[in-house]
DRENDREN-301239 format. One line per field, with one value per residue (C-alpha): residue number from 1; residue in one letter; x, y, z. Coordinates in nm, 3 decimals, always signed. Example, Ala and Ser with C-alpha at 12.3 -4.5 7.8 and 13.67 -1.06 7.14 Angstrom:
REM residues 2
num: 1_2;
residuo: a_s;
c1: +1.230_+1.367;
c2: -0.450_-0.106;
c3: +0.780_+0.714;
//
This chain:
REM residues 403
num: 1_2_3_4_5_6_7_8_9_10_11_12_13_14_15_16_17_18_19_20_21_22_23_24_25_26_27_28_29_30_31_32_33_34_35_36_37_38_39_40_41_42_43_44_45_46_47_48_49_50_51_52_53_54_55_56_57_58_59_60_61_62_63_64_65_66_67_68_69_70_71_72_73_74_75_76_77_78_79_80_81_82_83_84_85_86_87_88_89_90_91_92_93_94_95_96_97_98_99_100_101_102_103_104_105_106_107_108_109_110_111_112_113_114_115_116_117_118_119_120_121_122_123_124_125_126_127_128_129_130_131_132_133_134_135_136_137_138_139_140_141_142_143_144_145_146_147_148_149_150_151_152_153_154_155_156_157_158_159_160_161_162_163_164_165_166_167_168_169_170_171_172_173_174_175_176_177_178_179_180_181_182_183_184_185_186_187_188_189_190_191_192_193_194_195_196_197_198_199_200_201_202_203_204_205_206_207_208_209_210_211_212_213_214_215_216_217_218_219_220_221_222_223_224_225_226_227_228_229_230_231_232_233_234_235_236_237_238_239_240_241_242_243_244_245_246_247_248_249_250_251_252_253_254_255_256_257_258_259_260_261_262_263_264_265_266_267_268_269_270_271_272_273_274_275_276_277_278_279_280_281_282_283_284_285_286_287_288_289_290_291_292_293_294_295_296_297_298_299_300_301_302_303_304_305_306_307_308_309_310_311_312_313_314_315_316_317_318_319_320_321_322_323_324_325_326_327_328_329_330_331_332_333_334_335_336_337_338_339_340_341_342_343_344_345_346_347_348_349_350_351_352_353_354_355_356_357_358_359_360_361_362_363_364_365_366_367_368_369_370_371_372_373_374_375_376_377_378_379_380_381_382_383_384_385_386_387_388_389_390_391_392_393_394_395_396_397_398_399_400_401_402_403;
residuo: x_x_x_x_x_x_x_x_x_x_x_x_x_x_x_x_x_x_x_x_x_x_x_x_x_x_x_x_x_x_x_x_x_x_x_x_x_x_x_x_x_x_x_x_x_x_x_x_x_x_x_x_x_x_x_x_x_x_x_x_x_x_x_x_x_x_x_x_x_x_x_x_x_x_x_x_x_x_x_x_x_x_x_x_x_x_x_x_x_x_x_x_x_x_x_x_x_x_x_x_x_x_x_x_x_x_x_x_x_x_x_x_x_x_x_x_x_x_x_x_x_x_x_x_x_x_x_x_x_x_x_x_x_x_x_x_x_x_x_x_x_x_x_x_x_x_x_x_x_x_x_x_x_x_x_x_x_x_x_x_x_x_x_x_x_x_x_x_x_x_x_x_x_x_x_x_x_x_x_x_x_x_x_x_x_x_x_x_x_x_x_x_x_x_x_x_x_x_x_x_x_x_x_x_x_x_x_x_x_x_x_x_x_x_x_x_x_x_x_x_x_x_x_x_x_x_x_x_x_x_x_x_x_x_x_x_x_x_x_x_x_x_x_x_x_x_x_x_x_x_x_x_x_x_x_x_x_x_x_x_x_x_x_x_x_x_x_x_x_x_x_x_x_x_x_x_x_x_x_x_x_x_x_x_x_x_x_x_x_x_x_x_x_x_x_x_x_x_x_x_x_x_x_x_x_x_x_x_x_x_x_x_x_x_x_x_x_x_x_x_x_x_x_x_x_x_x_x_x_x_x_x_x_x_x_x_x_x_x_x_x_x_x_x_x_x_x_x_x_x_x_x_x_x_x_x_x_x_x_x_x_x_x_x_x_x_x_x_x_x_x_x_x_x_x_x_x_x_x_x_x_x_x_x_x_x_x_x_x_x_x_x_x_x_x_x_x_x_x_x_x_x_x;
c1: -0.221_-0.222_+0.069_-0.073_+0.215_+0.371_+0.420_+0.742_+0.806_+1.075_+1.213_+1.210_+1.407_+1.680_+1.705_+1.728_+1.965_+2.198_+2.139_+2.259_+2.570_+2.691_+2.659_+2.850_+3.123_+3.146_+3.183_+3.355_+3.608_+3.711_+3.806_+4.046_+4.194_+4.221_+4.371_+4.579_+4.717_+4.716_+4.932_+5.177_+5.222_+5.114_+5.197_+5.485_+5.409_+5.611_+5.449_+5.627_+5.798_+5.965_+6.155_+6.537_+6.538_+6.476_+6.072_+5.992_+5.669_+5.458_+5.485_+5.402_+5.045_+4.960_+5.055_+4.768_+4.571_+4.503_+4.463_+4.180_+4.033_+4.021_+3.741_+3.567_+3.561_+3.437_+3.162_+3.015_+3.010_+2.786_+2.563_+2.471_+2.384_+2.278_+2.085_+2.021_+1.804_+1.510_+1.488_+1.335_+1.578_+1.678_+1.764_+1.938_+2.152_+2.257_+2.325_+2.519_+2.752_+2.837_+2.920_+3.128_+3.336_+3.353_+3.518_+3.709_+3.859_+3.921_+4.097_+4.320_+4.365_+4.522_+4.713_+4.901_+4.931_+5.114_+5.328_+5.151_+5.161_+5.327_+5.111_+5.221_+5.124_+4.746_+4.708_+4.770_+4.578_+4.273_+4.289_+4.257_+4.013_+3.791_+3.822_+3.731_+3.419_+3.367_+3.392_+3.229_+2.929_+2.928_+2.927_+2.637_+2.482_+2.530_+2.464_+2.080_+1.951_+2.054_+1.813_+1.550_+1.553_+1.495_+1.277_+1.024_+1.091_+0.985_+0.672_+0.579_+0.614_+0.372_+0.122_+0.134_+0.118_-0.189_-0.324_-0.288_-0.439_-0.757_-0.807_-0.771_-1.066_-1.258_-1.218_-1.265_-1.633_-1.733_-1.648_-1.834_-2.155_-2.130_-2.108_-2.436_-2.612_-2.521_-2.590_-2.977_-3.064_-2.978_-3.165_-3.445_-3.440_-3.401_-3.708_-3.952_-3.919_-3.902_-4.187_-4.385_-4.276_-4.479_-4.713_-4.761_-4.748_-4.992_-5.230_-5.204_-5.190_-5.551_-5.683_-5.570_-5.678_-6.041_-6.080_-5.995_-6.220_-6.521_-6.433_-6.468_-6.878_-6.941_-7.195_-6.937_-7.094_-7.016_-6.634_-6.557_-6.658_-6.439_-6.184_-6.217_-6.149_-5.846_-5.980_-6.129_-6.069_-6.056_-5.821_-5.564_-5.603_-5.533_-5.222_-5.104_-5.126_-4.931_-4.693_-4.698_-4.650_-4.381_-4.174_-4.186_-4.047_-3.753_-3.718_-3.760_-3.527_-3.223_-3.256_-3.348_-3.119_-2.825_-2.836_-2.873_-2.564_-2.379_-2.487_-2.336_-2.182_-2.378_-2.130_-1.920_-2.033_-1.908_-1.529_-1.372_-1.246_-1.642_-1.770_-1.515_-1.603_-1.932_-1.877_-1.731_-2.040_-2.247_-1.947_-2.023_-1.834_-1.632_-1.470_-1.211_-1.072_-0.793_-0.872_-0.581_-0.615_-0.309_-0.237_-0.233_-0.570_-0.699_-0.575_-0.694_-1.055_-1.080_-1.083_-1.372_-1.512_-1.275_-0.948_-1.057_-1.314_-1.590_-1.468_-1.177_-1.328_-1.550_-1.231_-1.126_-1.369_-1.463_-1.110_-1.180_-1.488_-1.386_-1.092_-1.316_-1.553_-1.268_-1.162_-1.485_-1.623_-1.328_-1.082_-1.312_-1.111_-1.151_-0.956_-0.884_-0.664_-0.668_-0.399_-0.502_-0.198_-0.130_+0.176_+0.337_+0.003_-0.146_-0.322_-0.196_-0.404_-0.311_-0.567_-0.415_-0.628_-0.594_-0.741_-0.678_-0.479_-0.405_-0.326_-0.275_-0.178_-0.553_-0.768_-1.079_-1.336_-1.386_-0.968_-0.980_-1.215_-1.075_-0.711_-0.866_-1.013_-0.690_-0.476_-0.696_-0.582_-0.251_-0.255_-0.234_-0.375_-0.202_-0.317_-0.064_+0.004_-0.018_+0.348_+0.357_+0.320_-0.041_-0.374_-0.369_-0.288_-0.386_-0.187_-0.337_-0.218_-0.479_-0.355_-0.494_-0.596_-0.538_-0.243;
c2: +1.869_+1.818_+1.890_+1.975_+1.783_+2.169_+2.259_+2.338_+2.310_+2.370_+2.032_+2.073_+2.367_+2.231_+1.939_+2.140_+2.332_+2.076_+1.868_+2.200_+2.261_+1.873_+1.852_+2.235_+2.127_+1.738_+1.901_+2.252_+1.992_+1.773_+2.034_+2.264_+1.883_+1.798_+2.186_+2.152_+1.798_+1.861_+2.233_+2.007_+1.680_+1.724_+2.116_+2.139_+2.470_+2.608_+2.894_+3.225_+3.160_+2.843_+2.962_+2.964_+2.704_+2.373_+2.307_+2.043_+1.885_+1.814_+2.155_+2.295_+2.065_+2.142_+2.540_+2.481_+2.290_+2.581_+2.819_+2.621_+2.493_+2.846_+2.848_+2.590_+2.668_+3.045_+2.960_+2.685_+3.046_+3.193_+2.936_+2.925_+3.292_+3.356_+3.067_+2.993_+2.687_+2.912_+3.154_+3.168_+3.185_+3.530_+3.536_+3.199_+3.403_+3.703_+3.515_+3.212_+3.439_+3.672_+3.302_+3.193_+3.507_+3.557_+3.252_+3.312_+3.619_+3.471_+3.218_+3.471_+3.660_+3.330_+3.256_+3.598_+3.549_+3.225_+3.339_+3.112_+3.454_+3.811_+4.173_+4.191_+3.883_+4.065_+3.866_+3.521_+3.619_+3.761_+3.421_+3.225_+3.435_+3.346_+2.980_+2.965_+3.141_+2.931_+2.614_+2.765_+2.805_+2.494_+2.328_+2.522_+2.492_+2.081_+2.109_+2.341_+2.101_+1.823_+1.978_+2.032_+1.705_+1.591_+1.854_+1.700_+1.345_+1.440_+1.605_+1.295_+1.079_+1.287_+1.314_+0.930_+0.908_+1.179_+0.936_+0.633_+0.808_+0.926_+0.550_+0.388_+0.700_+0.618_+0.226_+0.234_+0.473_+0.238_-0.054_+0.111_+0.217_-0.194_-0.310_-0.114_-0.235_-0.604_-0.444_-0.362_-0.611_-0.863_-0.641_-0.701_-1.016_-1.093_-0.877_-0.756_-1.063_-1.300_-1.127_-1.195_-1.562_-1.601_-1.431_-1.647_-1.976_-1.794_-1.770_-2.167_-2.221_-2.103_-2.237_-2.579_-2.541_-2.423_-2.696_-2.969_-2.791_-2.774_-3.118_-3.271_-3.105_-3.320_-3.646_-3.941_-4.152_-3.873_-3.859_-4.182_-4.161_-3.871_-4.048_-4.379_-4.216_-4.160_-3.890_-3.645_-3.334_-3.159_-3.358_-3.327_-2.996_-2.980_-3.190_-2.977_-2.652_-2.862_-2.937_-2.607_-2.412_-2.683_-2.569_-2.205_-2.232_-2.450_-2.138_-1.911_-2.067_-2.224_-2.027_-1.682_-1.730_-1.819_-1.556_-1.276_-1.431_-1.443_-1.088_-0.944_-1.235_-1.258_-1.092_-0.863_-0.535_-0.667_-0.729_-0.992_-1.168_-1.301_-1.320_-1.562_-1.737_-1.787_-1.945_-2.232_-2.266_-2.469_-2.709_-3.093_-3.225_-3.447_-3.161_-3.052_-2.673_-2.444_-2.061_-1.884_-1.495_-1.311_-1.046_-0.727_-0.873_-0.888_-0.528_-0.398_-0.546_-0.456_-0.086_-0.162_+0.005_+0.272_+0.087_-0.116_-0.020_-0.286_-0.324_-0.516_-0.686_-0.813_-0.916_-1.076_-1.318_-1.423_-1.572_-1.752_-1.835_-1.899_-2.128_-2.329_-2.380_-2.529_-2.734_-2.911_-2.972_-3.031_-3.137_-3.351_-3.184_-3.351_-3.117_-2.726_-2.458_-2.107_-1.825_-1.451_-1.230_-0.814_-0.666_-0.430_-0.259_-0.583_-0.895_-1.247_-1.512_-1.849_-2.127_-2.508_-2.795_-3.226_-3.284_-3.434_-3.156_-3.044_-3.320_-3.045_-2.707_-2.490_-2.158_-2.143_-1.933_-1.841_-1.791_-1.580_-1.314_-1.268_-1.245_-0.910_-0.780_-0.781_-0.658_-0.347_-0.281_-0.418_-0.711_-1.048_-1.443_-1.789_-2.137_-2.390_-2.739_-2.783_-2.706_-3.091_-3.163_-3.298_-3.097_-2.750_-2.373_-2.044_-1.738_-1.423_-1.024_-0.779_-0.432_-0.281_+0.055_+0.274_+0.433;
c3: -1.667_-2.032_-2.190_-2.604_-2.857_-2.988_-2.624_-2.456_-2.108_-1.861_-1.903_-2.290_-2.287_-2.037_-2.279_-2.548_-2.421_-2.328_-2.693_-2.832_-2.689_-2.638_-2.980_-3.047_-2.837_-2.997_-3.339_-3.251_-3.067_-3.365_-3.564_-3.282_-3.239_-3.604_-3.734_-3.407_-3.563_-3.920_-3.813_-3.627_-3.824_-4.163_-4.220_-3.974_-3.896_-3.632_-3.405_-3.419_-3.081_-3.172_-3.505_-3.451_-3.206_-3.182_-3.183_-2.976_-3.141_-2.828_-2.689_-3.038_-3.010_-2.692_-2.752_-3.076_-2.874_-2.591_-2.878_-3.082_-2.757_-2.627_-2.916_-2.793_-2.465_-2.594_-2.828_-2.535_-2.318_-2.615_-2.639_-2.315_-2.302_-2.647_-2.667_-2.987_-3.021_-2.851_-3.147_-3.511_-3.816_-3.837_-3.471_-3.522_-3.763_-3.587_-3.288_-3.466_-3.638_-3.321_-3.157_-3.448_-3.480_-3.116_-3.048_-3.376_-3.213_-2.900_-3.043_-3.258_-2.889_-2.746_-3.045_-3.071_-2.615_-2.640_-2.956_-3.228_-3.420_-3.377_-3.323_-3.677_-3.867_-4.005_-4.298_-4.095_-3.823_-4.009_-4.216_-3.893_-3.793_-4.129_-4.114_-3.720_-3.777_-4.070_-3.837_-3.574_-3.786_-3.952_-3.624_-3.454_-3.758_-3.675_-3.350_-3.378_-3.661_-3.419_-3.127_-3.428_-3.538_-3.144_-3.067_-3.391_-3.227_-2.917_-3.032_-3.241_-2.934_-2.726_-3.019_-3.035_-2.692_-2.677_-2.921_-2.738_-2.457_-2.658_-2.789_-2.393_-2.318_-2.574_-2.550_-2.148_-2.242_-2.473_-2.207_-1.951_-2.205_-2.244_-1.897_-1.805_-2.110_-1.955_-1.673_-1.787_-1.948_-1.652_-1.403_-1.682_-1.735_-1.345_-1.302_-1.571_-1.718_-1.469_-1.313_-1.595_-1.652_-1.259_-1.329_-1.635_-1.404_-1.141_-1.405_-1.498_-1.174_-1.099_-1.414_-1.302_-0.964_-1.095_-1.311_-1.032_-0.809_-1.110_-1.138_-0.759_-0.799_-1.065_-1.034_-0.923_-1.221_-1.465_-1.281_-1.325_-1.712_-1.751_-1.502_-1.735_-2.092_-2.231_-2.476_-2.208_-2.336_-2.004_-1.844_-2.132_-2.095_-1.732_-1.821_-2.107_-1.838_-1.577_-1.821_-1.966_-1.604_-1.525_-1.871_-1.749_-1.432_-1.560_-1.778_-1.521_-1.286_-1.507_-1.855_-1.770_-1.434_-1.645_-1.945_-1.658_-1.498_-1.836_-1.895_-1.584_-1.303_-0.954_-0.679_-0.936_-0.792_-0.425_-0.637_-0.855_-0.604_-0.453_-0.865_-0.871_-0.596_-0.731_-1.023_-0.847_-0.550_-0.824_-0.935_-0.790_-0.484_-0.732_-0.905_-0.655_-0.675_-0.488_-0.558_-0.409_-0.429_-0.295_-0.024_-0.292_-0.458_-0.091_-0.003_-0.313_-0.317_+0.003_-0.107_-0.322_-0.661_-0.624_-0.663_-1.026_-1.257_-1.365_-1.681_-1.538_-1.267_-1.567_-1.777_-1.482_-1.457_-1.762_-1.796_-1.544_-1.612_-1.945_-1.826_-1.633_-1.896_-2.104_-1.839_-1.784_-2.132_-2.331_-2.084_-1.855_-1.545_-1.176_-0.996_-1.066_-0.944_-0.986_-0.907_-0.873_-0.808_-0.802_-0.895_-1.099_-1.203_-1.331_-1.259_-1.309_-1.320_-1.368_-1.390_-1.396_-1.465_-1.436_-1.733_-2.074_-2.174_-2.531_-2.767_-3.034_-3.067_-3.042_-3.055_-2.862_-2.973_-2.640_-2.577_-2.936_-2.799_-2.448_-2.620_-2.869_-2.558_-2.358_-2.664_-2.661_-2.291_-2.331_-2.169_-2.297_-2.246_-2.342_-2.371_-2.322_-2.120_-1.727_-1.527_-1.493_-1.881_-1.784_-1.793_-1.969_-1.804_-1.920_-1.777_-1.757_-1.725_-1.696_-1.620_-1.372_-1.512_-1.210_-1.351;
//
């Protein structure tokens, strides 16, 4: 379930809650320690029971210090019922001050108990009972624009992270609407237009054939002529169609082949883990390789489209693809290993190769784009020498976007 930014559940209310009166009882709890010092050691004042005899200081701080934290332990009690951090500003109001002066008169109560003051001492008493409330409010005061100040960080955090959500949606639709696209337009290419590149070379194909065969009814002296000149027009057309049909199916087969395969990689709807594999079948037997998938890729290809999207699968193995590309063209690679791990919600790929390594720091094109595309999911790619301080690796996380 969504949970809208300005929303406050269960769990926001217990925190607020406790924000509220950890920081009431921090602050309420300085000053019953500080008036109990400054009474003792700075004022000297002696409670009402100690006069005429010989005041022994510690006594008289811990007598103040029941008192005051008496207070304390009386305005926590309002809090908690009262609960002031769940109302508006006039209920903030009425329900601070009954907590202030509540604890301010409990605190009086104790104070006249343990002898601080006598019955009679009004003035005294009522002027304790002014400053407590006074503190009492200045530190609930403290303590509710503490929880308002968290409460506003909190809901900032989950609008940012509503946010973040909304941009991975949007990012992952706009990934998919891609992917088919690529998808498309390699189905087309594989069949419209393939279809119509043989159909094209059927056509030649019997034109050829029906000139040879127009040609073998011919008078043999009149062959031979057209056999012996170099300038028969006929047979430089039958040439030129050979040639012609020849050009198309190299286009069919290696051009047309390989832009479909760029578009969208053969195997990818069976997993990553066979694309991969085919993008090393057409390597020569003098380029050596080591794919090594793990267990978890394994287990989790074996579940099949449900367990990664195809937007990842895709990401997948274009860094490798990518990698390999590098490895043969720039780095003249004989042997090549590659490392496809699972674990903590994302892929690692590693891909080390023999080859001439990088005699200065670079940024592929190709490395440049598959680094923006893996920022945008939060994952990353780096470039760097081989473990051995020969060749070149590139390292690879690609979350897995299950979660």
């Amino acid at each position: 379930m969504t949970v809208t930014p300005d929303a406050v559940t269960p769990a926001d209310r217990a925190d607020d809650r406790r924000v509220t009166l950890l920081t009431f009882g921090i602050v309420l709890g300085i000053f019953a320690v500080g008036v109990s010092v400054q009474s003792v050691f700075v004022l000297g004042i002696l409670p009402r029971s100690m006069m005429g005899s010989d005041p022994v200081t510690l006594i008289n701080l811990v007598v103040r210090l029941v008192a005051n934290g008496s207070a304390v332990a009386v305005g926590l009690l309002g809090v908690a019922l009262l609960n002031p951090q769940e109302r508006g500003i006039p209920g903030r109001l009425g329900t601070g001050f009954a907590i202030a002066f509540g604890a301010a008169l409990a605190r009086a109560a104790v104070q006249i108990g343990i002898g601080i003051y006598a019955p009679g001492d009004g003035i005294e008493v009522s002027a304790e009972v002014v400053t407590a409330t006074i503190a009492g409010s200045i530190s609930l005061t403290i303590a509710l624009a503490q929880t308002d100040a968290r409460r506003r960080l909190r809901t900032g955090e989950r609008a940012s992270a509503q946010q973040a959500l909304r941009s991975a949606a949007a990012l992952e639709a706009l990934q998919s609407e891609e992917l088919r696209m690529r998808r498309e337009l390699a189905d087309g290419l594989h069949g419209t237009v393939q279809q119509r590149f043989v159909l094209l070379s059927a056509r030649i194909t019997a034109l050829i054939e029906a000139d040879r065969r127009g040609g073998e009814g011919e008078p043999s002296g009149s062959r031979r002529r057209a056999e012996g000149s170099d300038d028969d027009p006929d047979r430089s057309a039958t040439a030129e169609l050979a040639a012609i049909r020849a050009d198309l199916d190299d286009l069919r087969e290696q051009d047309l082949r390989a832009m479909s395969r760029l578009l969208y990689p053969a195997e990818l709807d069976r997993g990553a883990v066979p694309a991969i594999r085919a993008l090393f079948q057409p390597l020569p037997s003098t380029i050596a390789f080591v794919l090594d998938f793990s267990d978890d890729v394994l287990a989790l290809e074996a579940h099949g489209n449900r367990m990664l999207s195809p937007e990842r699968r895709l990401l997948l193995v274009r860094i490798v693809e990518e990698s390999l590309s590098n490895a043969l063209k720039h780095g003249h690679a004989t042997e090549l290993r590659v490392r496809l791990d699972h674990r903590d919600s994302a892929f690692e790929v590693v891909i080390d190769d023999d080859g001439t390594g990088l005699i200065e720091p670079v940024e592929l094109s190709g490395i440049r784009n598959l680094r923006h595309q893996l920022d945008l999911v939060g994952g990353r790619i780096d470039l760097g020498p081989g473990p051995s301080g020969l060749g070149a690796r590139v390292s690879a996380v690609v979350p897995d976007g299950r979660a």
